[in-house]
C-alpha angles and dihedrals in degrees: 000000000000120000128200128182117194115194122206117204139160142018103029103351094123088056087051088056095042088052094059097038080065099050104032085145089058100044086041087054094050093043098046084056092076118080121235099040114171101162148328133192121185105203126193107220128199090265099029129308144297131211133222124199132176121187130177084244161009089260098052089045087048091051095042100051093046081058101049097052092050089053087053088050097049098035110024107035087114092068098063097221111166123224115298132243114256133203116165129155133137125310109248097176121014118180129204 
């Protein structure tokens, strides 16, 4: 399995969360598109929001982020929100 968590901050960046808290059924369709899904958690943060996402693999993280940035692109732009900051690597203990 390979994670990745991207954090918004910033200017913008409580818009951002407002924004997909607002559309959850857009950004689930978007997300459920890319094979390999484990799990995803979109969390709003004192000063915006972070995502987890967990994918079976490299491939399925690389997909999804590229995405998810052209949904922010398309959908968000008015918020303002920078570039997040990314971490990813493989998953060495996942819990259910």
């Amino acid at each position: 399995m390979h994670a990745m968590v991207r954090s918004y901050s910033g200017k913008g960046a409580k818009e951002f969360a407002d924004l997909i808290e607002n559309r959850k059924a857009d950004v689930e369709k978007v997300l459920r598109s890319v094979k390999g899904l484990v799990s995803y958690a979109m969390v709003r943060s004192k000063d915006g929001a972070f995502s987890v996402s967990v994918w079976q693999d490299k491939a399925g993280i690389d997909e999804v982020h590229k995405k998810a940035m052209e949904w922010i692109k398309e959908n968000a732009s008015a918020t303002k929100v920078g570039a997040p900051t990314v971490s990813e690597g493989s998953v060495i203990l996942h819990l259910k």
